[in-house]
C-alpha positions as CSV (number, residue, x, y, z in Angstrom):
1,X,89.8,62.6,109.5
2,X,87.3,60.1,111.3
3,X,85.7,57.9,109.4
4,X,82.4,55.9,110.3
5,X,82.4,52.8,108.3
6,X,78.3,51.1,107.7
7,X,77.6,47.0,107.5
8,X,74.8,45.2,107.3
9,X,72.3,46.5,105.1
10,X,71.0,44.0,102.4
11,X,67.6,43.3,100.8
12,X,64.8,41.9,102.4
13,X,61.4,41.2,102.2
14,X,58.2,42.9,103.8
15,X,58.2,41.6,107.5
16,X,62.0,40.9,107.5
17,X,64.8,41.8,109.8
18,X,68.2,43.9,109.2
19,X,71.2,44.8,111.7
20,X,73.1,47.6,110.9
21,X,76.2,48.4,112.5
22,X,78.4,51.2,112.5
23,X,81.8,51.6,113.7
24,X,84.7,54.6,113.4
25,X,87.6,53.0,111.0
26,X,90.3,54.0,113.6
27,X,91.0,54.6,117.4
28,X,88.8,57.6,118.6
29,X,87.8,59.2,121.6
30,X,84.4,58.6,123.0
31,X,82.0,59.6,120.7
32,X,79.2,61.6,122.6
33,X,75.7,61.2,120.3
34,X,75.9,58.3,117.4
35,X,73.0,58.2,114.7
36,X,71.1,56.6,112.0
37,X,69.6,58.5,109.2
38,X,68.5,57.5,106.1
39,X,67.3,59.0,102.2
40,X,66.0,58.2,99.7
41,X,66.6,59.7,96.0
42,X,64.7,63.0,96.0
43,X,64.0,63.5,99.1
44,X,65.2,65.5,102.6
45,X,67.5,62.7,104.9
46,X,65.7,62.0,107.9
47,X,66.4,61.2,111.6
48,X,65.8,57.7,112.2
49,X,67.5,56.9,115.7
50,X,69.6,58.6,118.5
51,X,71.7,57.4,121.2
52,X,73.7,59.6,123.6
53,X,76.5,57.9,125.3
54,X,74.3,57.8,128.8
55,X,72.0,55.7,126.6
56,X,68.9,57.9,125.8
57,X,67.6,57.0,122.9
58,X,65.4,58.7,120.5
59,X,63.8,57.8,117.4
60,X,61.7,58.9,114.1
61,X,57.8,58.8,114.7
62,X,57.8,56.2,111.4
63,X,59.7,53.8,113.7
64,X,56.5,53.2,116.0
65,X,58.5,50.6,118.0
66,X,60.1,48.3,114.6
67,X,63.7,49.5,115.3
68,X,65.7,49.7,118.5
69,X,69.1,51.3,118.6
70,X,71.7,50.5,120.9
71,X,75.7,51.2,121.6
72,X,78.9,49.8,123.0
73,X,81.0,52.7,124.2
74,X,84.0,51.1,124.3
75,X,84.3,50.2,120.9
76,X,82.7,53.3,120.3
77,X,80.2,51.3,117.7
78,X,76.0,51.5,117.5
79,X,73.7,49.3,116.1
80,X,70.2,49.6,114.6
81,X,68.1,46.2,114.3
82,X,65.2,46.6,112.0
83,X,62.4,44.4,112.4
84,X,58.7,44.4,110.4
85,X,60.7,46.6,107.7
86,X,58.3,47.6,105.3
87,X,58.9,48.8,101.3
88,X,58.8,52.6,102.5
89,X,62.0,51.9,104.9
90,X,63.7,51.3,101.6
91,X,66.7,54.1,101.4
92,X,70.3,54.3,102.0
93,X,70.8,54.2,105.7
94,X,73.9,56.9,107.1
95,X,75.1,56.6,110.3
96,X,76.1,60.0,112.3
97,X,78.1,60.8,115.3
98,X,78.9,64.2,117.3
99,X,79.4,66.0,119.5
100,X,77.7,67.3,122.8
101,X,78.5,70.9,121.8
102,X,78.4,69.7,117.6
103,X,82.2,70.1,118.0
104,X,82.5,67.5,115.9
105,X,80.5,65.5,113.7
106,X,81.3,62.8,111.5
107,X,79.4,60.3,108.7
108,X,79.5,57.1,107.2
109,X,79.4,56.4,103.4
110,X,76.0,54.9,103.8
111,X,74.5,51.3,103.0
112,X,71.7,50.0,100.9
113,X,68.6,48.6,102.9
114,X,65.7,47.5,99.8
115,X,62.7,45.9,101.0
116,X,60.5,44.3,98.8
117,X,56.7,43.7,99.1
């Protein structure tokens, strides 16, 4: 079983910047969409960005332009760099990958991103 491993998160304050990374803990084939969502205690997990492997991205309407997400296929990792985080972004972030035709799909343990106002 394939799994994604999380680094990065950390606590920061209102304005700050976080890089997340994510990256599968073994040798893997090309991973076809890769993901960040996040929760907080309480409430639904949410979408916050997409990447396909051709590099189309996608992202929650909260984002308004804050995050950018970005991937190196070959290493089959995807980053999510946070900037002007705000206390509401506070939430454990997941990252997701699967496949084209959900033939797959596989998540990491999550990390811990607290900002503070």
């Amino acid at each position: 079983q394939v799994e994604l491993v999380e680094s990065g998160g950390g606590e920061v304050q209102s304005g700050g910047s976080l890089r997340l990374s994510c990256a599968p803990s073994g040798r893997i084939f090309s991973l076809h969409t890769m993901e960040w969502h996040r929760q907080v205690p309480g409430k639904l997990r949410e979408m916050v960005a997409s990447i396909l492997k051709n590099g189309r991205t996608f992202y929650g309407e909260f984002v308004k332009g804050r995050f950018t997400v970005s991937r190196d296929n070959g290493q089959n990792t995807v980053v999510l760099q946070m900037n002007n985080l705000k206390p509401d972004d506070t939430a454990v972030y997941y990252c997701r990958a699967y496949g084209q035709y959900s033939e797959y799909e596989f998540w990491g343990q999550g990390t811990q991103v607290t900002v503070s106002s």
